[in-house]
Structure formats: C-alpha cells, structure tokens
C-alpha positions in Angstrom: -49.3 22.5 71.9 -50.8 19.3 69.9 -51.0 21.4 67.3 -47.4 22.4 67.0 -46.8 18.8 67.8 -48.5 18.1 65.0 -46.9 20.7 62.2 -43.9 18.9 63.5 -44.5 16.2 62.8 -46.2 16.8 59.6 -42.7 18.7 58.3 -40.5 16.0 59.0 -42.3 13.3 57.6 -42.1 15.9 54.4 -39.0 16.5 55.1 -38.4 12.9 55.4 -40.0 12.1 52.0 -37.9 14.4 50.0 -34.5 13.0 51.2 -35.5 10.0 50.2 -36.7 10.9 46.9 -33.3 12.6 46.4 -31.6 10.0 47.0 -32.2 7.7 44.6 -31.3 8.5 41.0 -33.7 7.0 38.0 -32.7 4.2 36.3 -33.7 2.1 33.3 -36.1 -0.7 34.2 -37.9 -3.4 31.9 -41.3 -5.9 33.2 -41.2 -8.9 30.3 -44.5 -10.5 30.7 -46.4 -13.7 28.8 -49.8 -15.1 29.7 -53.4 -15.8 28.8 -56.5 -13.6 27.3 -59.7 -14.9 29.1 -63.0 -13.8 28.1 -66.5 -14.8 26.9 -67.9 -14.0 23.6 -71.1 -13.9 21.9 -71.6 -13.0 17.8 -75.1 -14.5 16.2 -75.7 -17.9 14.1 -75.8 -16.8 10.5 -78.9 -18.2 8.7 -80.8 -18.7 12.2 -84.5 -18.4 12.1 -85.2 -16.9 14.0 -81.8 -15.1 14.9 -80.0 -17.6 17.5 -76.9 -16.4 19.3 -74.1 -18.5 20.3 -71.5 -18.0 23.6 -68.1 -19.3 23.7 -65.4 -19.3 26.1 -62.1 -17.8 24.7 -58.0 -18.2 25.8 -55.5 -16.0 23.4 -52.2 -15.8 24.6 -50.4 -12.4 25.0 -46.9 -11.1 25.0 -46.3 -7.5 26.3 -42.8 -5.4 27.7 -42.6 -2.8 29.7 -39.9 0.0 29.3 -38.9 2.4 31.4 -37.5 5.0 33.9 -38.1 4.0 37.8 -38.4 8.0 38.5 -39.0 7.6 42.5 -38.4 4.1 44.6 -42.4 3.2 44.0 -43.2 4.9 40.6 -42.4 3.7 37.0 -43.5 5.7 33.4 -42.9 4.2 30.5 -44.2 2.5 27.0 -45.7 -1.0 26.9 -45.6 -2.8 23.7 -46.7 -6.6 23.1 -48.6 -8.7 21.1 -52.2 -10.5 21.5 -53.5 -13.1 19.5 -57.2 -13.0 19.3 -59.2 -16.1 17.6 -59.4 -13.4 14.4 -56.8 -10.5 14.9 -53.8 -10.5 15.6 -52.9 -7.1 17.2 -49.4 -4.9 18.5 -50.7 -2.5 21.2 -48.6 0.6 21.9 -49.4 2.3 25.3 -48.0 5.1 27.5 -47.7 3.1 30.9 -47.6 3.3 34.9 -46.5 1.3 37.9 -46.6 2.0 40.6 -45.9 -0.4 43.9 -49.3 0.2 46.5 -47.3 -1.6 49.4 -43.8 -3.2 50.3 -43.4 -6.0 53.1 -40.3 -6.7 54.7 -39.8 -10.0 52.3 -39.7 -7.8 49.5 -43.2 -8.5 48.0 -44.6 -6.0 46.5 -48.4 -5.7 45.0 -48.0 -3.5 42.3 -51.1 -1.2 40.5 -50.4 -0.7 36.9 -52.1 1.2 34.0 -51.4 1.1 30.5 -53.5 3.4 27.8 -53.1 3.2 24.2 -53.2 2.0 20.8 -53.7 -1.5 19.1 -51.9 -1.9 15.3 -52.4 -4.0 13.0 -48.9 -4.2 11.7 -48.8 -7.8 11.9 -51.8 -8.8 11.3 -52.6 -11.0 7.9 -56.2 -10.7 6.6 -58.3 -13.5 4.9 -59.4 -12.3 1.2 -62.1 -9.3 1.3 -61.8 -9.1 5.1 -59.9 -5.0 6.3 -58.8 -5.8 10.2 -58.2 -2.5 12.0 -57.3 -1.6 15.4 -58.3 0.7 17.8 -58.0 2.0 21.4 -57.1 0.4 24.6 -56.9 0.0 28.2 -55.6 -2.4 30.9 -56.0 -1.6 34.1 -54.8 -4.4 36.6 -52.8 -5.1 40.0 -49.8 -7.3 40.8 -47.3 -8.9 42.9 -43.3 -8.2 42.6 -40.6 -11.0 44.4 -37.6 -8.9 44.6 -34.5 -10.9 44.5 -31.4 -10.0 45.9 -29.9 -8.9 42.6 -32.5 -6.1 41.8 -34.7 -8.1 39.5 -38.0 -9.5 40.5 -40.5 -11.9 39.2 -43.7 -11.0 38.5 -47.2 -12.1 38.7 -49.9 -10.0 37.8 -54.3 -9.9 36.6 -55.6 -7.1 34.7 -58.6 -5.9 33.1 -58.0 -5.3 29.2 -60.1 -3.4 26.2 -59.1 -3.4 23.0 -61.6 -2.1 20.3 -61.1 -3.2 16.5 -62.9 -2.5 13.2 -63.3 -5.4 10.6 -64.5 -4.8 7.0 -66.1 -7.8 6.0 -67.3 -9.5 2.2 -70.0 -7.9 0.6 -73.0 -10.4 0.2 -76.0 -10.4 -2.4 -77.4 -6.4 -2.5 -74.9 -5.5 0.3 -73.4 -2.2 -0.2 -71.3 -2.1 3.1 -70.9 -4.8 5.9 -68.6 -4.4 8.6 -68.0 -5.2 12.4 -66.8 -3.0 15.8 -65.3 -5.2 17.6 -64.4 -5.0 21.6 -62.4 -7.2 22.9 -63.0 -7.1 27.0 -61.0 -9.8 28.9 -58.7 -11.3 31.6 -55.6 -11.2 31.3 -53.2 -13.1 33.6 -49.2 -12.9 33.2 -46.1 -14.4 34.5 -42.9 -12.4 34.0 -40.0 -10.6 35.4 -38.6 -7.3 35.9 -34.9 -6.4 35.1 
C-alpha cells in the first residue's frame, strides 16, 4: 500500500510538472548588467636583483547583456556579450549562457545560478606600439538575486567568479628573439542590473 501511495504520488507531481511546463510559452528576455572586476595581481620588478615581485589590488569595471529565450518558468539559454576593462586589455567576451532561478519566495526574490562560457575578443582593444593583445577563453560562474516587479521586469544583483585568459606579444629587447606573456585574468565580479 505505501508503495502504491507512493507511485502516486510520484506521477502526479510528474504529472503536475508537465502542465506547468506546458503552459507557459517562451519568450524573449534580456539581464543588462554593470559592475566591478576585483582581483589581486602579482607580475615581477624588472631590473630587480635579485628578482622582487610586486602585488597590487585591482578594480576594472565591466559591462555585460544577457539575451535570451526563458524556455521553462526557471530556465534561461542564451548569449552574453559585454565589455571589461582590464588595467592593459580591453576585452569583448562572447559566451553561450545559462540561468537558471535555484529558489522563489513568496515576495518574488529569486537567487538565481548562472553560467556563462566562452570567448574574449579583442575587437576593441587599441595596442601600445610593438605590443599584439589577444584574447582567449573564459568562464564566469556566479549566483544572484532577482526582485520581480509587478510588470515582469526585475532588478538584479549578482557575484560571480570570472576567467579570462589573454596572450600579449611584447617588444623585443637586446638579443631577444621572442618575448611574450599568458595572461589569466581570475577575479570578482559584482553587478547591478536589471532584467526585461
């Protein structure tokens, strides 16, 4: 008997889940964010004998949108696009993207997980003379909150985890024949935005 009670219930909370997911249709939605890029970084003390290194706190601001289809109440996929100003590089990531909200209160506030994965460019970049700034992969995972308003829209607030590699090609000096840098970028970033 428990066990039938249980199958039960187990089908009509299934049942349950796919009436819901029928009934709402996928729609266009958009997450506009600005903030900070917090981070520490150490590079060495040229001409230091011996070989000294220096660490530096470091703020960058970052721009990034979110575009997408809200394919289930919870769920978002999209692309995410932005910009981030590092103290040297200035760099366009372009990501395949997720959210995806991990809880709902009765207020509507939401904490939201999200995931982006993807590409940093150059594009816009401007380089000094005999310096080659490239960019490279990336990743941002982080978490959220969403205030829904009564309209649809929401503001967010959100803190996420991002890696960004780059590749600079630097002057040569006296009997150089290559010099060059891999660069990763690993920081905070915090954002303020909203969702439309």
């Amino acid at each position: 008997m428990k066990k039938l009670f249980l199958a039960l219930l187990f089908t009509h909370a299934l049942i349950y889940s796919f009436t819901l997911s029928a009934q709402h249709k996928p729609h266009y939605v958009n997450m506009t964010e600005v903030g900070g890029l917090f981070g520490r970084v150490v590079y060495d003390i040229p001409w230091s004998v011996p070989l000294s290194q220096q660490v530096e706190n470091r703020l960058s601001l970052t721009i990034q949108t979110f575009n997408g289809v809200q394919l289930k109440p919870r769920l978002a996929v999209g692309l995410t696009t932005g910009l981030d100003w590092y103290n040297t590089a200035l760099l366009t990531p372009i990501a395949a993207g997720v959210r995806y909200d991990l809880t709902r209160s009765k207020k509507d506030v939401a904490l939201i997980g999200t995931l982006d994965a993807g590409y940093g460019f150059n594009w816009l970049h401007v380089n000094n003379t005999g310096y080659d700034t490239q960019g490279g992969m990336m990743l941002s995972p982080g978490i959220g909150l969403k205030f829904g308003f009564k309209s649809g829209s929401a503001m967010l607030l959100s803190l996420s985890y991002k890696r960004q590699e780059a590749k600079v090609t630097k002057p040569l000096g006296w009997g150089e024949i290559e010099k060059w840098e891999d660069r990763v970028y690993n920081r905070m970033a915090l954002r303020f935005g909203f969702m439309f």
